[in-house]
N, C-alpha and C positions, 0 to 999 in steps of 0.2 A: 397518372391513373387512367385507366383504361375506357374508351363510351361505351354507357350503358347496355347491353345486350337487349336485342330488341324483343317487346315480351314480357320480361322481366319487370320489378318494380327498382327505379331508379332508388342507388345508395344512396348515402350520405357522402356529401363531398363529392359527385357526378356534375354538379353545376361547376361552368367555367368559373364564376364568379365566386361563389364559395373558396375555390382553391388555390386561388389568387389572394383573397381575404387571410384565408390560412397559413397562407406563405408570408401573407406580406405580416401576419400576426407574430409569426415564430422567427422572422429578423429581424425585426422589430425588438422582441425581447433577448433575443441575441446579442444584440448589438447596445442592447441598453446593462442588461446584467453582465457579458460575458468581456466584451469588446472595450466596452468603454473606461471602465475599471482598470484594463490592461495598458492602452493607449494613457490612460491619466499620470498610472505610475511610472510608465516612461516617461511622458513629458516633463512631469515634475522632477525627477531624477537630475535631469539634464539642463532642468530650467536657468540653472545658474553654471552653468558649463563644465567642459570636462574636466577643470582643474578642481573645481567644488567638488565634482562627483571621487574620483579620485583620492583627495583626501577625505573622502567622509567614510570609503570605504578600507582606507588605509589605517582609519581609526583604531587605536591598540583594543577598544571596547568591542568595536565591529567582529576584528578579526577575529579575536577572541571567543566571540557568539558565535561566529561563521567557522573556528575551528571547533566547538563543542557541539554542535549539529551535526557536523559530519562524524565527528567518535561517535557518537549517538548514534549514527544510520548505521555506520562500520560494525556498533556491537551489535546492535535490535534486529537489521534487518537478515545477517545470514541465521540468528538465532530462532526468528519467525519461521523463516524459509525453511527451518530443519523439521520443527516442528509442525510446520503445514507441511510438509511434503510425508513426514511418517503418519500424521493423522490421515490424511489422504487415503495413502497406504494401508492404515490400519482399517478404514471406513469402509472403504470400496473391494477390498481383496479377502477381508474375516468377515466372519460371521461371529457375532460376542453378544452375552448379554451383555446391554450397556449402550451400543452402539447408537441408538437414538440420543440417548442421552448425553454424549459425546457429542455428536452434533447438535445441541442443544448450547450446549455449554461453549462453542467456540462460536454461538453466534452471540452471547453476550455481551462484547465489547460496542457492537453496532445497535446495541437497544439501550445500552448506559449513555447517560452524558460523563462525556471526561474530565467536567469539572467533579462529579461525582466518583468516578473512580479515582480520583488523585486525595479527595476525604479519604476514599474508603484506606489508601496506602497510609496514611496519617495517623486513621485509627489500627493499622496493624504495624506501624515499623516507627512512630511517631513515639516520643520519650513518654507520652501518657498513653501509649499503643501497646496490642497483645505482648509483640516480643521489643517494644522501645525497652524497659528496663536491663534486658540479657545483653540486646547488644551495645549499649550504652558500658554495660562493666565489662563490657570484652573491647572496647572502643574502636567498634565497628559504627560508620556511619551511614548512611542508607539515604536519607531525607537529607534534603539541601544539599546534594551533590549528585557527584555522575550517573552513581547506582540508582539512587531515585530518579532521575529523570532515562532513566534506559528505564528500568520497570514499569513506569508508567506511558513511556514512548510503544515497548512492548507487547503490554497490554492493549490497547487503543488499536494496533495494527496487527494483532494474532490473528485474526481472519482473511486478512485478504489472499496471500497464499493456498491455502485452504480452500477458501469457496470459488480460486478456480481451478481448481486438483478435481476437487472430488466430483461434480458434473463430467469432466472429461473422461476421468478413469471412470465413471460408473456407466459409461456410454462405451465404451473401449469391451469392457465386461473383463473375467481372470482366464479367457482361452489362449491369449500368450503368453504368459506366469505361467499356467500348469503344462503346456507345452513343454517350453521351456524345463520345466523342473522333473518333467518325466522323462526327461530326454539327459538327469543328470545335474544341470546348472545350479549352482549354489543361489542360495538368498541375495548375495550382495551380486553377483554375475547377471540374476537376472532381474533383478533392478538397475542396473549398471548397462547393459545390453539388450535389455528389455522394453521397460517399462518404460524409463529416463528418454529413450531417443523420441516416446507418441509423449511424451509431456513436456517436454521441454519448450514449446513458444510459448504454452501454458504456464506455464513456473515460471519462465522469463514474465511475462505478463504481469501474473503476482507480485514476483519482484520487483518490477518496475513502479507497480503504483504503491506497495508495500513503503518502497525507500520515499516516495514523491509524499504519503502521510507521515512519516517520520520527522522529515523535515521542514513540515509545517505545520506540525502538531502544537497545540498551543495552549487548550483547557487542561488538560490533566499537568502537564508540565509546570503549568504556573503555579498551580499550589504545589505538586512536591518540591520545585526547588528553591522557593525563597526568595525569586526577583533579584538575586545579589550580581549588583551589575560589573561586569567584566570578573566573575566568580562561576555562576549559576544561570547565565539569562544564554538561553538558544537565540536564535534568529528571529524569528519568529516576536520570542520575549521585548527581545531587543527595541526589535521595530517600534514595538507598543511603548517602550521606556522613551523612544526620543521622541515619539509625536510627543507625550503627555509634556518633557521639555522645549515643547516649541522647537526644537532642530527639525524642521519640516524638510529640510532638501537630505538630511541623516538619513532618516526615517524612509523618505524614498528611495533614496540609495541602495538603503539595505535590502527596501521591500523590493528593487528590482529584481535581486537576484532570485527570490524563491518567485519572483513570474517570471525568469528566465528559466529557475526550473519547470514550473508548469506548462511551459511551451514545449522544455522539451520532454516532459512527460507524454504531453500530448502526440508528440511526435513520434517518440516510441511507440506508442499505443497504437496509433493507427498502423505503424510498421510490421508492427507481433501481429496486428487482426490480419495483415494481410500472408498473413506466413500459419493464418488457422487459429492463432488465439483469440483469447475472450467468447464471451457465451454464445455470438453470433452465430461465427463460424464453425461451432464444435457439430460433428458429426462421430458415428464409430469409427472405431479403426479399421484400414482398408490394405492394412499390413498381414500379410501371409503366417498367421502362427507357426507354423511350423518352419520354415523359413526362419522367423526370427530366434527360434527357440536353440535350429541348429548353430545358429552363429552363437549363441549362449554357451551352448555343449561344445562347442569347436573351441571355446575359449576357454574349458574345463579341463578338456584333453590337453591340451598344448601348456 
């Protein structure tokens, strides 16, 4: 921070002292909440060496958990992705009644708890549930399996794609779309050619922490799927089944892997911010509409 201008009445945090205090406050709890936690579950992982570690994750239970996580990411997150990328779309490029309300509605997952939306999945797909009777006599199953635990993975991460869509495109504005589209370029051309090339570290962003809450989602998941262990239990689920059996080195083991993913979530994160994504870095776009619209229309003609 910069010294005070002379004159002026001194800021807040202009003392040397102060921002030393401040600093040393915020590693402090860095290193208490973020750091240490991390360092814990390593060491415990390993505390009983790499053959312990090894088998515990070789475990048929484990792997089990650690294959239904990832179907899980595999189906929810390009289905999120579609969906936030055309809501985006639809937000920032139409004008509709409605359109508040729409963004209204896709911020609902981050104001609910997920233990309360995996009830709420109970009381509509649950055999005492709106449609549990219909698809019980078609024997369709939904709860305690795959579908339910993607529905409610789904749900819980429908925004995050989305809320960084639509800041960027509403900053970008529609002067390269109707360029573009005056100039001839279809709908999918100039989304394809257009739009996709100023959103894309944006959508990768999404993406990336969209799959990183998939995979360690954990409140909504547990009541749809029934805790049925090497059936129904994520990663996540998992972890929480062997603490409560005392398999303390399991438990860590497992839990390594999802702070192996959150590292390297982390690590993406910081790599898209520096290629323009996340909220920091957004600016308009400084790409030549027209320019971009002919290469749309040169791919219409051709």
């Amino acid at each position: 921070m910069s010294a005070p201008v002379k004159g002026r009445p001194p800021r807040v945090g202009d003392a040397p002292a102060f921002r030393r205090a401040l600093i040393g406050v915020v590693l402090t709890l860095v290193a208490i909440v973020i750091i240490a936690p991390l360092v814990i579950i390593g060491y415990q992982a390993f505390s009983q060496g790499l053959k312990v570690y090894a088998e515990a994750i070789a475990h048929p239970d484990t792997l089990h958990a650690i294959g239904l996580t990832v179907i899980t990411a595999l189906i929810a997150v390009p289905i999120n992705t579609a969906f936030g990328v055309a809501a985006a779309w639809a937000i920032t490029k139409f004008d509709f009644w409605g359109r508040r309300f729409l963004l209204v509605v896709i911020e609902i997952p981050f104001s609910i708890s997920p233990i309360v939306a995996g009830v709420a999945y109970l009381f509509v797909y649950g055999l005492q549930g709106l449609f549990g009777p219909a698809l019980e006599s078609a024997d369709i199953k939904i709860l305690f399996a795959l579908p339910g635990i993607v529905l409610a993975s789904m749900f819980v991460t429908a925004p995050f794609v989305a809320r960084e869509l639509i800041p960027l495109m509403q900053a970008q504005g529609r002067d390269l779309e109707e360029a573009a589209t005056s100039l001839g370029a279809s709908g999918w051309r100039t989304f394809f050619f257009v739009t996709l090339p100023n959103i894309r570290w944006a959508l990768l962003y999404g993406v990336v922490l969209c799959n990183a809450r998939v995979m360690g989602e954990f409140g909504a998941v547990s009541v749809v799927s029934g805790n049925i262990r090497g059936q129904t239990n994520t990663l996540p689920l998992h972890i929480e089944l062997l603490y409560h059996d005392y398999q303390t080195s399991g438990a860590f083991a497992a839990a390594s892997i999802l702070a192996l993913l959150a590292v390297v979530t982390l690590v993406a994160k910081v790599l898209l911010e520096r290629h323009g994504a996340g909220r920091a870095r957004r600016r308009p776009a400084l790409a030549a509409p027209v320019a971009a619209a002919k290469t749309a229309s040169a791919e219409v003609s051709s």
